[in-house]
C-alpha positions as CSV (number, residue, x, y, z in Angstrom):
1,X,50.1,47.4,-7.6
2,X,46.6,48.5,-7.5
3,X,45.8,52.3,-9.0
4,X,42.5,54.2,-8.7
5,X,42.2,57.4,-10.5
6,X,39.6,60.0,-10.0
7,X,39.1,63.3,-11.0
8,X,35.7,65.5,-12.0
9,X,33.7,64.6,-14.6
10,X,34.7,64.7,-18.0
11,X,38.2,65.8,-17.5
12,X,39.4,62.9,-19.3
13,X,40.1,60.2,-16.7
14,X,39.0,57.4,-19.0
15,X,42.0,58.4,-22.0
16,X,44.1,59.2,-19.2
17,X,43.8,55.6,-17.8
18,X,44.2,53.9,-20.8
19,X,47.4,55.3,-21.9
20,X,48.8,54.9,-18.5
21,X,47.8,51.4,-18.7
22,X,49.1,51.1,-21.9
23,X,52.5,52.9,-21.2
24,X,52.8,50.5,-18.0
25,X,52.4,47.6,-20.5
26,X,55.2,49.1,-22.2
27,X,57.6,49.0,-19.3
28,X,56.8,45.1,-18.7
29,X,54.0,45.0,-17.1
30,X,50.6,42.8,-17.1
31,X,47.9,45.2,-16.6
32,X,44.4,45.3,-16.0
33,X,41.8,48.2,-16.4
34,X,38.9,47.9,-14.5
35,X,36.2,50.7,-15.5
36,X,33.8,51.7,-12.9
37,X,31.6,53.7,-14.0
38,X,27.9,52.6,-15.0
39,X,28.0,54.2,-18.8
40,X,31.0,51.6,-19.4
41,X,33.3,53.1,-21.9
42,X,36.4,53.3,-20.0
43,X,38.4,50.8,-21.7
44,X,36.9,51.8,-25.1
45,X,40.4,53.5,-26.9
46,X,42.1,50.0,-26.0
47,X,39.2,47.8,-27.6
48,X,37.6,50.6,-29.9
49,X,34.6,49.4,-28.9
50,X,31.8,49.4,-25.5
51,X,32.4,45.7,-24.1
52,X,29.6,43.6,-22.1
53,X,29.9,44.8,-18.1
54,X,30.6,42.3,-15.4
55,X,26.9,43.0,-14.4
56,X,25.4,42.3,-17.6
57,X,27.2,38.8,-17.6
58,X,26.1,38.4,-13.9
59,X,22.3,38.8,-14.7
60,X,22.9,36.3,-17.5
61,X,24.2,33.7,-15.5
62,X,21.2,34.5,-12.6
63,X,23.9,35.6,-10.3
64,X,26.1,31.9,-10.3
65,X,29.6,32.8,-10.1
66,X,30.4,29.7,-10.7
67,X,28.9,29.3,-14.0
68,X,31.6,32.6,-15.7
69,X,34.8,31.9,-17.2
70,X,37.3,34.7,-17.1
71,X,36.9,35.0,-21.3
72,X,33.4,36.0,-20.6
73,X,34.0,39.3,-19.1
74,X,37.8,39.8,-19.6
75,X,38.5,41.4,-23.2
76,X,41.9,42.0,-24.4
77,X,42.9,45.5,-25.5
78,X,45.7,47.3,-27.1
79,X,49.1,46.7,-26.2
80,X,48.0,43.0,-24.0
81,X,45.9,45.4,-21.6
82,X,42.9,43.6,-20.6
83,X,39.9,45.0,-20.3
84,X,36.6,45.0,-17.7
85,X,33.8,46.9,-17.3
86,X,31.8,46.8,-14.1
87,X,28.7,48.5,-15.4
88,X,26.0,49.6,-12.8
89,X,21.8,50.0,-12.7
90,X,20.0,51.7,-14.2
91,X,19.8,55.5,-14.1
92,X,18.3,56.8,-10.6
93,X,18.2,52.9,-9.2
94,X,20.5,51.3,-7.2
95,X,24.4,51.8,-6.1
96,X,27.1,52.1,-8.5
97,X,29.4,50.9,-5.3
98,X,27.6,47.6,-5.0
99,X,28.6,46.9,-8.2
100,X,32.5,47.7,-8.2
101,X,32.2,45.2,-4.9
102,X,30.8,42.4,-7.0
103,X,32.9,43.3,-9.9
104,X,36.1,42.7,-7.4
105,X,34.2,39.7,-5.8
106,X,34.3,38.0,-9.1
107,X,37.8,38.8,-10.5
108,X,38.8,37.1,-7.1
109,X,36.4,34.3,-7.7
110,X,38.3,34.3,-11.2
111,X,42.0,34.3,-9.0
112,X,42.1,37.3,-11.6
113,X,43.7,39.7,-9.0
114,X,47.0,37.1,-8.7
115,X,47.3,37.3,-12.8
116,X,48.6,41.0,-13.1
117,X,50.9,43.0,-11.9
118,X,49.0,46.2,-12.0
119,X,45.2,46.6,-11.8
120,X,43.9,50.1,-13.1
121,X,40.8,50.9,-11.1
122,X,38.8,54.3,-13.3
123,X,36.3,55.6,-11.3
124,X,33.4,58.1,-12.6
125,X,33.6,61.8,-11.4
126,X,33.5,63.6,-7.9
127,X,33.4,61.6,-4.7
128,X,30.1,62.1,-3.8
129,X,29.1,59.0,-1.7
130,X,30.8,56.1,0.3
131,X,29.8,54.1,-3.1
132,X,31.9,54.9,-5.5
133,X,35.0,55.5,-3.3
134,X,34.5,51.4,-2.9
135,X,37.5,51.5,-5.6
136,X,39.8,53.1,-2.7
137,X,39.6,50.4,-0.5
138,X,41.9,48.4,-2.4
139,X,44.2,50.7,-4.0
140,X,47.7,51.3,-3.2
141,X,47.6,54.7,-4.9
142,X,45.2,57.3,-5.6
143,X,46.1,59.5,-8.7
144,X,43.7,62.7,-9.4
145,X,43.2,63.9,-13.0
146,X,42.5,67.6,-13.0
147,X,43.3,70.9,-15.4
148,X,44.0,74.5,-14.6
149,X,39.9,75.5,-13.5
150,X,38.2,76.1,-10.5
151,X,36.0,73.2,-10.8
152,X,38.2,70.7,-11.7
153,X,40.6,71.6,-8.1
154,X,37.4,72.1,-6.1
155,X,36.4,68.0,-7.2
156,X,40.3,67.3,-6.5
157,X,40.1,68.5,-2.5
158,X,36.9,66.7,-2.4
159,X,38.6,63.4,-3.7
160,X,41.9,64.1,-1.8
161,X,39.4,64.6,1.5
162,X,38.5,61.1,0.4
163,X,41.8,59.8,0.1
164,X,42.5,61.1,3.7
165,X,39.9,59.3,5.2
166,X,40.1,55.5,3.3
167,X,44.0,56.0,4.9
168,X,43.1,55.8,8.2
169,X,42.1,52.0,7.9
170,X,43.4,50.9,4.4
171,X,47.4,51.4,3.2
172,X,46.4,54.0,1.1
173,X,48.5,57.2,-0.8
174,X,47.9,59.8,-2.9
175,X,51.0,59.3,-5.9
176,X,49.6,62.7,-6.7
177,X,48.1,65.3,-9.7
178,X,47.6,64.8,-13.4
179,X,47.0,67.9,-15.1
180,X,45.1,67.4,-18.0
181,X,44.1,69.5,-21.1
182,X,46.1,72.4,-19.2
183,X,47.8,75.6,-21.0
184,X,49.0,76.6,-17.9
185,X,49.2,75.5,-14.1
186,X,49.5,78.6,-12.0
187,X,46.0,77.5,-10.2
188,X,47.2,73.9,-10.2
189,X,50.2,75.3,-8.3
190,X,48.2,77.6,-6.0
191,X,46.4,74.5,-4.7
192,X,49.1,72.7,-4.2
193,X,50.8,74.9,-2.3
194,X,48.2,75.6,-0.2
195,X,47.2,71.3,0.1
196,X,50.8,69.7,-0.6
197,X,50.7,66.6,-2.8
198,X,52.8,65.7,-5.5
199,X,52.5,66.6,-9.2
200,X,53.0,63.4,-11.4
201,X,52.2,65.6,-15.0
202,X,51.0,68.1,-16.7
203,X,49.6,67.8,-20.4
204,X,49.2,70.8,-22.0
205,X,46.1,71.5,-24.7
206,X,47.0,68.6,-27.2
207,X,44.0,68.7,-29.8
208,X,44.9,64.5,-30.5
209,X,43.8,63.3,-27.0
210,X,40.5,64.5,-27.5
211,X,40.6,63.0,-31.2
212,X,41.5,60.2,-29.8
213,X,38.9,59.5,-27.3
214,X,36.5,59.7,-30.9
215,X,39.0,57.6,-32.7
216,X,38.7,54.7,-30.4
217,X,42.3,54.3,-29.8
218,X,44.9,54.9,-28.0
219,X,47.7,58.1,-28.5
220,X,50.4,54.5,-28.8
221,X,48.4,53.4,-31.4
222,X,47.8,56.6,-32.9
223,X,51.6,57.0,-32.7
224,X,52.5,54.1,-34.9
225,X,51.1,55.8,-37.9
226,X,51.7,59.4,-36.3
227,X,55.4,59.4,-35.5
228,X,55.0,62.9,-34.4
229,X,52.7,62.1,-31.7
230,X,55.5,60.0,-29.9
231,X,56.5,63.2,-27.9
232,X,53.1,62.7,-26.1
233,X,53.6,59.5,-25.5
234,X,56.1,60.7,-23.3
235,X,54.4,62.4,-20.9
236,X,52.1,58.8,-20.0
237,X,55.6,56.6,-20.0
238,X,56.5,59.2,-17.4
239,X,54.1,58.9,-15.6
240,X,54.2,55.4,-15.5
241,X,58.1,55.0,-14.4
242,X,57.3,57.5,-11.4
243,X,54.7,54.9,-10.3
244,X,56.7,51.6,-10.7
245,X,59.3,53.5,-9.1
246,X,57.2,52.8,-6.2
247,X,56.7,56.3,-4.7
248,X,55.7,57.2,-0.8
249,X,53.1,59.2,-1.8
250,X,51.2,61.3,0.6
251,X,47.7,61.5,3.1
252,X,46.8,64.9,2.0
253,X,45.4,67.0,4.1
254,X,42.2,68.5,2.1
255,X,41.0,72.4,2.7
256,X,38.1,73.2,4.0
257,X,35.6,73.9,1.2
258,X,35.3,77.9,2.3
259,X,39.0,78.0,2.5
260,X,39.0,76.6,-1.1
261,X,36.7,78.9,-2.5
262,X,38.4,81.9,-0.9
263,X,41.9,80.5,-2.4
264,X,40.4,79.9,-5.9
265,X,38.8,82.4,-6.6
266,X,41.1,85.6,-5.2
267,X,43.6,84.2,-7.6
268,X,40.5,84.5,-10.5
269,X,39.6,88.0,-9.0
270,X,43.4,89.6,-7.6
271,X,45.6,87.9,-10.2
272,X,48.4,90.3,-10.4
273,X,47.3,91.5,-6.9
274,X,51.0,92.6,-5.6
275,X,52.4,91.1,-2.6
276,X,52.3,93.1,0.7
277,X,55.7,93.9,2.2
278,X,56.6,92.0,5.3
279,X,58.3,95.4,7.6
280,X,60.2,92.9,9.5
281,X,62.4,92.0,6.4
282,X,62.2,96.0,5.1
283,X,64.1,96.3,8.5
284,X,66.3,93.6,8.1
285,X,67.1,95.2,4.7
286,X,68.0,98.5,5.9
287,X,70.0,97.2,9.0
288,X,72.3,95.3,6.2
C-alpha cells in the first residue's frame, strides 16, 4: 500500500505521518516514510534528528546509482519505521518534483519498493504545480490533513481537485480528511457536505503533538513514559486500521474556488443565520 498525505502548510502533516507510520508498524506492518519536501525534516520525531536527503547522497556519488547501498540513504526510526528524505535544490532553483522522481527511481534501483508493505509518501503544502503532486502518481490513497479554518479547507479542495485529476490515468482514491489541531469541526463538516469524502479523524487541540514535533519524537514514544498520552495514541491506531482495512475511498469532486469562498465564508459571516422555511413542507404539515 502506497499513502501520500497532503494538506497546507504547516498544519502538521510531517507529525501526522509519523505516528501513522508508526501506529501501522504497530499493527504489523513494514513501513517506509518517504519525506518530500526540500527542508527535509519529515521523518525527524522517528530519528530525532535531520538525516542526509537522497539528493545529497546522489551528488556525492556524481549521480552513479550504482555506486549507493540502501544503508546510505535509508535510516531506521522509531518503532522499525525507516526513514528517507528526498531533499530538493536550492531555494528559488530547480523542481522539487524532479527530485521525488529520482528519489522513487532509486528506491526501485534499491528493489526498496518490494521490502515494505506500506510506503508513506509526505508531501510539503498546497498543490501548486504538476511537481510536487509527482507523489500522487504512485499512491493508492490520498489522505488530507486539515483543521477547522478557512485556509486549511480552501488548500484541501485544491488538493482533492488534484486527486480528481491523477485518477483519471492512475488507480487513485481519496481514503479521506484528518482534522488536525481542531476544537471543533462544524466547517470541516460544511465542506464535506458540500464536497463528499470521507472523514478518517479528528484530533482535537492536544498541546503534546506540538511538543512533540520540538521533542523529536514520536506521541508512542512519548507515551512510554507518558501513560496518559496513550488515549492519543488512539486516534493514529485508528486511523491506521481504517486504512489496512482497505477502504474504497472516493474521486472527489472539488468546488469551484468562488463556490468555496462563498460556502466558507457565509458560515464565518451568517453562523447562526436561521434556516429558511421550505412552504411545500409548511403545507405538508398543515394537510397532516
Amino acid at each position: 500500500m502506497k499513502l501520500a498525505v497532503y494538506g497546507k502548510g504547516g498544519i502538521g502533516k510531517s507529525t501526522t505521518s509519523c505516528n501513522i507510520s508508526v501506529a501501522l508498524a504497530k499493527r504489523g506492518k513494514k513501513v517506509l516514510q518517504i519525506g518530500c519536501d526540500p527542508k527535509h525534516d519529515s521523518t525527524f520525531t522517528l530519528t530525532g534528528f535531520l538525516i542526509p536527503t537522497i539528493i545529497d547522497t546522489l551528488q556525492e556519488k556524481d549521480y552513479h546509482y550504482e555506486d549507493i547501498w540502501p544503508e546510505d540513504v535509508i535510516y531506521k526510526g522509531y518503532g522499525g519505521v525507516d526513514c528517507v528524505e528526498a531533499g530538493g535544490p536550492p531555494a528559488g532553483a530547480g523542481c522539487g518534483g524532479y527530485v521525488v522522481g529520482e528519489t522513487v527511481k532509486l528506491l526501485k534501483e534499491l528493489n526498496a519498493f518490494d521490502e515494505y508493505d506500506v510506503i508513506l509518501f509526505d508531501v510539503l503544502g498546497d498543490v501548486v504545480c504538476g511537481g510536487f503532486a509527482a507523489p500522487l502518481n504512485y499512491a493508492d490513497y490520498c489522505m488530507i490533513v486539515t483543521d477547522n479554518g478557512f485556509d486549511a479547507l480552501f488548500a484541501a479542495n485544491r488538493i482533492a481537485a488534484s486527486v480528481r485529476e491523477k485518477a483519471r490515468t492512475h488507480p487513485l482514491r481519496l481514503a479521506g480528511l484528518i482534522g488536525n489541531r481542531t476544537s471543533k469541526r462544524d466547517l470541516i463538516d460544511k465542506y464535506v457536505e458540500s464536497v463528499p469524502m470521507p472523514v478518517l479523524e479528528v484530533l482535537p487541540l492536544i498541546e503534546d503533538i506540538r511538543v512533540s514535533r520540538v521533542k523529536g519524537k514520536t506521541l508512542f514514544e512519548m507515551a512510554e513514559y507518558e501513560p496518559s498520552l496513550n488515549y492519543v495514541c488512539d486516534y493514529y491506531l485508528n486511523i491506521a486500521d481504517q486504512l489496512l482495512a482497505m477502504p474504497e475511498g472516493v474521486v472527489p469532486k472539488d468546488a469551484q474556488d468562488r463556490e468555496l469562498f462563498s460556502l466558507l465564508s457565509d458560515f464565518y459571516l451568517n453562523p447562526n443565520k436561521p434556516q429558511v422555511p421550505n412552504p411545500e413542507e409548511e403545507l405538508d404539515l398543515m394537510i397532516v
